[in-house]
C-alpha positions in Angstrom: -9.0 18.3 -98.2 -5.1 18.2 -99.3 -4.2 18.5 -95.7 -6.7 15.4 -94.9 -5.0 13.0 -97.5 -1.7 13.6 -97.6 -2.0 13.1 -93.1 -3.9 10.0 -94.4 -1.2 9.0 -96.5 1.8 9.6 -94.1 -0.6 7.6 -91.4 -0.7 4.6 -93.8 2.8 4.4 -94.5 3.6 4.7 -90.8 1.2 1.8 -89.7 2.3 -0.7 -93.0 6.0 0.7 -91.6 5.1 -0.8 -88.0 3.7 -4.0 -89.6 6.4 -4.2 -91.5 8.5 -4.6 -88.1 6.4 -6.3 -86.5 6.0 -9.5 -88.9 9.6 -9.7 -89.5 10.4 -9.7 -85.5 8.3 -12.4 -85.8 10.0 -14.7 -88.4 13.2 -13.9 -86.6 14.2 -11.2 -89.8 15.1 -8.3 -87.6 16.4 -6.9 -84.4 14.2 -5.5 -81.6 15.0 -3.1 -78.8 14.6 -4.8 -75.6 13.5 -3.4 -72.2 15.7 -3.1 -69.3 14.7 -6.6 -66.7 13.2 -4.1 -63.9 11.1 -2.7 -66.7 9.9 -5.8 -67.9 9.3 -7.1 -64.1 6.9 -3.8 -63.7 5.3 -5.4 -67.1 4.6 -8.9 -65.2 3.7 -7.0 -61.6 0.9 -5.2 -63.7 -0.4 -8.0 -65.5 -0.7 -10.3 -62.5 -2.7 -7.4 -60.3 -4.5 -6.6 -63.2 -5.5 -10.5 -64.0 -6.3 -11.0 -59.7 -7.5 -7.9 -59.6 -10.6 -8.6 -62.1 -10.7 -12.5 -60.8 -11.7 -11.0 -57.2 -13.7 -8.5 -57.8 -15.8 -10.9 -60.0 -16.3 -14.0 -57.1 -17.0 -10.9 -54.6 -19.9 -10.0 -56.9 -21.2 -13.1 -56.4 -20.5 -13.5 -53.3 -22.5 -10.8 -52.5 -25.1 -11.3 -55.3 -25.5 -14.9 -56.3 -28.6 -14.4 -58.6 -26.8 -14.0 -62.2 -29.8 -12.0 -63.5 -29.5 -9.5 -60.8 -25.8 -9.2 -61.5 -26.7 -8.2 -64.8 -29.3 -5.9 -64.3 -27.3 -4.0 -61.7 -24.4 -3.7 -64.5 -26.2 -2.4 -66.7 -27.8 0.2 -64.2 -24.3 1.2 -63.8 -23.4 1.7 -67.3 -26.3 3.9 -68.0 -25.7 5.8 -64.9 -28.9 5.2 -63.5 -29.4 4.7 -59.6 -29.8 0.7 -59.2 -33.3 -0.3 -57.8 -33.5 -1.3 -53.7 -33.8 -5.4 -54.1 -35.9 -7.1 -51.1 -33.1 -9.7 -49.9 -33.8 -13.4 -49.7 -34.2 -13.2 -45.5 -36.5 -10.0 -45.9 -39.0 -12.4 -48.3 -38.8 -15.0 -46.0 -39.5 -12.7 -43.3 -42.7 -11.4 -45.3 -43.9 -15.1 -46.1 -44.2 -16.6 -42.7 -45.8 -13.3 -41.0 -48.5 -13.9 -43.6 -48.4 -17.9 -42.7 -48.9 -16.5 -39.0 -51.7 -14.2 -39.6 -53.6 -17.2 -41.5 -52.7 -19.9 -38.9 -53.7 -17.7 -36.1 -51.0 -15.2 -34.3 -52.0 -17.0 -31.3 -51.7 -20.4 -31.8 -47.7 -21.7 -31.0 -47.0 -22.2 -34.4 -48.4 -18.7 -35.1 -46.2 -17.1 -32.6 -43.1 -18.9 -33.7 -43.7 -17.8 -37.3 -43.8 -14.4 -36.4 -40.9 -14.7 -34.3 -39.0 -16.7 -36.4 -40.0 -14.5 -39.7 -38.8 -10.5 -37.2 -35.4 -12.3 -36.9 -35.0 -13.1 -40.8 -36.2 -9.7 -41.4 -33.0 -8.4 -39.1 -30.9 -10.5 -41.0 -32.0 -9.6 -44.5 -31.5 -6.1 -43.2 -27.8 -6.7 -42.0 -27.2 -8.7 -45.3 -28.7 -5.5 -46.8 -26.2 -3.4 -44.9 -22.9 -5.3 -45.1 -23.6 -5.8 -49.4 -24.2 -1.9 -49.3 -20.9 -1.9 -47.0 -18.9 -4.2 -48.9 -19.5 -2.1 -52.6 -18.7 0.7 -51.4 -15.4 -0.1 -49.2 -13.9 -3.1 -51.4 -15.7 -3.1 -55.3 -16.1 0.4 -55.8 -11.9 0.9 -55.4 -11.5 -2.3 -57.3 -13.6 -1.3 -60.3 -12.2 2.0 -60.1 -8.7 0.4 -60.9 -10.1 -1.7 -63.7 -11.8 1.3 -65.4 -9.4 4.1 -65.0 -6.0 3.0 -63.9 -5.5 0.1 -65.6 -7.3 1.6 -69.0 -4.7 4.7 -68.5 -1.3 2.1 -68.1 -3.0 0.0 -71.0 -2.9 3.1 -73.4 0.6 4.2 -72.4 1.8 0.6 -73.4 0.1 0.5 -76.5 1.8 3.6 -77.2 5.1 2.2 -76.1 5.1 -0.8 -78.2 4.3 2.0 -81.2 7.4 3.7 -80.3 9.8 0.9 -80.4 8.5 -0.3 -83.4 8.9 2.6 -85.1 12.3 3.2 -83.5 13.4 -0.3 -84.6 12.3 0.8 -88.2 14.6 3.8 -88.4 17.2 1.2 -87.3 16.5 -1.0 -89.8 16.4 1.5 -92.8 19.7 3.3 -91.4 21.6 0.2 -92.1 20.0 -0.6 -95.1 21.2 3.7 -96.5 23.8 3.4 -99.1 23.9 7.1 -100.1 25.2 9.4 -97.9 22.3 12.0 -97.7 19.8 8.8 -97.0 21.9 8.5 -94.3 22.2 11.5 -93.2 17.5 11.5 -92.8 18.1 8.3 -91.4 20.4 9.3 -89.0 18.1 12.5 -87.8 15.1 10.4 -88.4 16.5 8.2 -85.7 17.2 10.9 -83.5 13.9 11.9 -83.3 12.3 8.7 -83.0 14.9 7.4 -80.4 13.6 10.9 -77.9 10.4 9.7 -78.2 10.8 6.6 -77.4 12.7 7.4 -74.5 9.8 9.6 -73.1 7.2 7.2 -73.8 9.2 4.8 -71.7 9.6 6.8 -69.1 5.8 8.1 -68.7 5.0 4.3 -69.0 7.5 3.5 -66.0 6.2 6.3 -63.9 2.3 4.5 -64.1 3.5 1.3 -63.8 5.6 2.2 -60.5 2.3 3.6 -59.3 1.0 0.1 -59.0 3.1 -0.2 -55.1 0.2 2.9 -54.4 -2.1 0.4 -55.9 -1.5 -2.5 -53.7 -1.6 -0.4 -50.7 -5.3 1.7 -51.6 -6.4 -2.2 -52.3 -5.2 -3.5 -48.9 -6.7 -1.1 -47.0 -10.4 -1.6 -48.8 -9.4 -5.6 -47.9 -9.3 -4.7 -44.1 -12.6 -2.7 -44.0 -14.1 -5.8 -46.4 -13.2 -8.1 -43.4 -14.8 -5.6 -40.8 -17.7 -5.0 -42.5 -18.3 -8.9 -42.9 -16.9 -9.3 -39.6 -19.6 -7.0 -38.2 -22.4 -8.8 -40.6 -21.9 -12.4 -39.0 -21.9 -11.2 -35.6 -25.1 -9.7 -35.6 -26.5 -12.7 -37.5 -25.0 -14.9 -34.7 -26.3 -12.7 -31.8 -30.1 -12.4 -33.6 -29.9 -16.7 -33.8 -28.8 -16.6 -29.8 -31.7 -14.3 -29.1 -34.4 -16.2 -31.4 -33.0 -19.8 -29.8 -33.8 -17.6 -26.1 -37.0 -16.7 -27.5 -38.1 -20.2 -28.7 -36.7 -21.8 -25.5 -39.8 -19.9 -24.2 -42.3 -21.9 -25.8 -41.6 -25.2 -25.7 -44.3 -26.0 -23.1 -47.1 -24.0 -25.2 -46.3 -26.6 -27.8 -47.1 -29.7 -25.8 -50.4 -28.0 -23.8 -52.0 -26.6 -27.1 -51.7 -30.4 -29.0 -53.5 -32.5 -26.4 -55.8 -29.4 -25.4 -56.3 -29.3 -29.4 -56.7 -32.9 -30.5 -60.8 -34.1 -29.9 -59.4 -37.8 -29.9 -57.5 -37.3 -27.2 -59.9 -35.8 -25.1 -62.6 -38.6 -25.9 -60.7 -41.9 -25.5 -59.6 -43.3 -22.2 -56.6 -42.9 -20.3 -55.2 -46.6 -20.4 -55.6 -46.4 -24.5 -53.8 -42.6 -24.3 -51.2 -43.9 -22.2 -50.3 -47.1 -24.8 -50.0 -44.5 -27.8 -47.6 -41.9 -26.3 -43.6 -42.6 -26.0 -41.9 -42.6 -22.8 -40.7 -39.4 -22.0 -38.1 -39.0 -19.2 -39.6 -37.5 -16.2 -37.9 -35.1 -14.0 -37.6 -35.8 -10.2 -39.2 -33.3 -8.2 -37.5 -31.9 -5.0 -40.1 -31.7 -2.0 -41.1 -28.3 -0.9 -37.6 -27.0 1.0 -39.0 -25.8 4.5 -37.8 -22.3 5.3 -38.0 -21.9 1.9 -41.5 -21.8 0.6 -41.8 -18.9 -1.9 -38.7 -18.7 -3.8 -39.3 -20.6 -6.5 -43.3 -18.9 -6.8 -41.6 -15.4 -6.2 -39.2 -15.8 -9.3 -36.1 -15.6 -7.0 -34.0 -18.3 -6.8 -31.1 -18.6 -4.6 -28.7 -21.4 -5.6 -27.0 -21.8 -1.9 -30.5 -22.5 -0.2 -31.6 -25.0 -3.0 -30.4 -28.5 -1.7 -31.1 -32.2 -4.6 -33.0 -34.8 -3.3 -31.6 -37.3 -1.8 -32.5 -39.5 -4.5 -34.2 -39.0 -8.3 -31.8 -36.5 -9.6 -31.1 -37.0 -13.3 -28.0 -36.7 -15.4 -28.3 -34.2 -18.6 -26.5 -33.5 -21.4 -26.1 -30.2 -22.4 -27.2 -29.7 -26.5 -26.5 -26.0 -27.2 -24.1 -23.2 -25.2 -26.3 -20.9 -23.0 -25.0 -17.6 -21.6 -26.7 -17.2 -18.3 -29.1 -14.0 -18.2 -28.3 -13.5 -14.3 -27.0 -15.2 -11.0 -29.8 -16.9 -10.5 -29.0 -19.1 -14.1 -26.3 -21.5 -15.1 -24.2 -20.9 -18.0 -24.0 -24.0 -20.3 -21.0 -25.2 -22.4 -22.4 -27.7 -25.3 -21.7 -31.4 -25.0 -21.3 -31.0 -21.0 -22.7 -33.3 -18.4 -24.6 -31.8 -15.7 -27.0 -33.0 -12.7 -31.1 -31.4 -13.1 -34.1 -31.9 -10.7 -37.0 -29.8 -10.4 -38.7 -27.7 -7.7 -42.7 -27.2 -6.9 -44.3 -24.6 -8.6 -41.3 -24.0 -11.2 -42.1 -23.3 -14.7 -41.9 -26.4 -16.7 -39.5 -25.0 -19.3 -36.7 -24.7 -16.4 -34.8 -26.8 -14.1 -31.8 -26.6 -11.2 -29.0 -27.5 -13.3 -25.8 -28.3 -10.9 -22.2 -28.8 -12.0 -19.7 -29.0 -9.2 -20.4 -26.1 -6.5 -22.4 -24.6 -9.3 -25.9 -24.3 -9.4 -28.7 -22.0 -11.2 -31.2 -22.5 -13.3 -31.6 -23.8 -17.1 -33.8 -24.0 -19.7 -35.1 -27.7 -21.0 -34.5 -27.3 -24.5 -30.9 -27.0 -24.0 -31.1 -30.4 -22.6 -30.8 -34.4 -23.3 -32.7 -36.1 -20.7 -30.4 -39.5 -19.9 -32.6 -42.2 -18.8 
């Protein structure tokens, strides 16, 4: 119990000794020991990665999660050390919702099938944003946290620690001017000693860490290049699952038109003249007499551009809405915005046409196109 308060004691006198120092540094009342400028610059270097550091690993969070709530619940799954519940990802929902819509509307029905269609490619997508989020914390917010939390905690106690040394080393100063008698001197001078090692090794283990931020920058760079693969990667699977959805619908454009005037009882019952006043012109598309010599390309599914020849008249001019990679020779690849020459052939499915631009020619699908009149 003696031991307890006289260490209490001599703990209390050294912290009102600090204190001491430390307000009259303040008010300008006494000297303090000043750290070498490359020292000081390490200071700054570790504050500003310290300060980015937190500011980027906090906008990736929601960046990855932009639900606050779920940001919350998934810290405080981490601070209990508990395994964070799988999350069904906004696509994945979506993709759940209209599968439902298509089994009430009728899988069959066009609007049916494009649900379902529609609703497999947002599940791939929810599944690749489920991959590259998995990616992402592990590669880039894991290393970053793991700076926050350990590094940065470890640097943060050596300079409180440093700070206590030069306080207490200005202190000796301080009472080794203000010795008179020669034996006070004499403590103050040893006292001084003492303190003046210590500082001198604190400083030193403090440099050593705060060097170590160089190792830093690089471990955080190299998390940086596999963030940008890993999001790299995400966005070109979500680009190629749109091309191969925007293929897939390009499919079913004429199911759409069929089904609503097979559908609609009005239309069935009224007469032609009154059907033909209530629907919009729509561009037709000339028709290129049968080719003789040539009679079952088009019903075969083979198309050879060099023995297709345009009409001599009744070709149209298109304009091209969307890029289209051809699937073989027998189709024309398609740059958006371009201006190419269309016509059809007998017995051709109605979602296609013979697209020509310059010596080119193949085949391409309507919905890429803007009938000109």
């Amino acid at each position: 119990m003696e031991f307890n308060v006289k260490k209490l004691a001599s703990d209390a006198g050294v912290f009102f000794s600090r204190a001491m120092q430390f307000t009259e540094e303040k008010l300008g009342q006494a000297e303090k020991t000043e750290l070498d400028a490359h020292f000081e610059n390490l200071l700054a270097r570790a504050d500003c990665t310290k300060n980015w550091t937190e500011k980027i690993l906090r906008q990736t969070e929601v960046l990855l999660q932009p639900n606050p709530s779920a940001r919350v619940e998934e810290f405080l799954y981490e601070k209990l050390d508990r395994k964070v519940p799988s999350r069904v990802t906004n696509g994945e929902l979506l993709a759940q919702y209209m599968t439902e819509a298509a089994n009430d509307f009728g899988p069959g029905t066009p609007y049916g099938k494009t649900l379902i269609k529609v609703g497999e490619t947002q599940r791939r997508l929810g599944a690749a944003e489920r991959e590259f989020i998995r990616s992402a914390s592990i590669s880039f917010l894991t290393p970053l946290r793991n700076f926050l939390e350990g590094d940065w905690r470890t640097i943060s106690k050596e300079r409180r620690i440093l700070q206590n040394r030069r306080l207490d080393l200005d202190a000796c100063k301080a009472r080794l001017k203000k010795a008179k008698a020669a034996e006070a001197k004499a403590a103050a001078e040893h006292e001084l000693r003492l303190t003046q090692t210590e500082f001198d090794r604190q400083a030193e283990v403090t440099r050593l860490l705060l060097e170590g931020i160089s190792s830093t920058h690089v471990n955080h760079l190299r998390c940086l290049h596999e963030f940008v693969e890993s999001q790299t990667n995400y966005y070109a699977q979500c680009y190629q699952f749109m091309l191969d959805l925007q293929k897939q619908l390009g499919g079913f454009s004429g199911t759409f038109v069929g089904n609503a005037e097979s559908t609609s009882p009005a239309a069935a019952t009224s007469s032609p003249a009154a059907a033909a006043a209530t629907l919009p012109a729509v561009p037709t598309i000339p028709v290129v007499p049968t080719i003789v010599g040539v009679p079952n390309t088009v019903a075969e599914g083979v198309l050879n551009p060099n023995e297709v020849k345009p009409p001599a008249s009744g070709t149209r001019r298109a304009r091209v809405l969307y890029d289209y990679e051809a699937a073989d020779s027998t189709e024309l690849a398609l740059l958006a915005d371009e201006m190419i020459t269309v016509y059809s052939l007998p017995g051709m499915d109605p979602d296609w046409l013979i697209g020509e631009r310059g010596n080119q020619k193949g085949k391409v699908p309507v919905t890429y196109l803007e009938l000109l009149s």
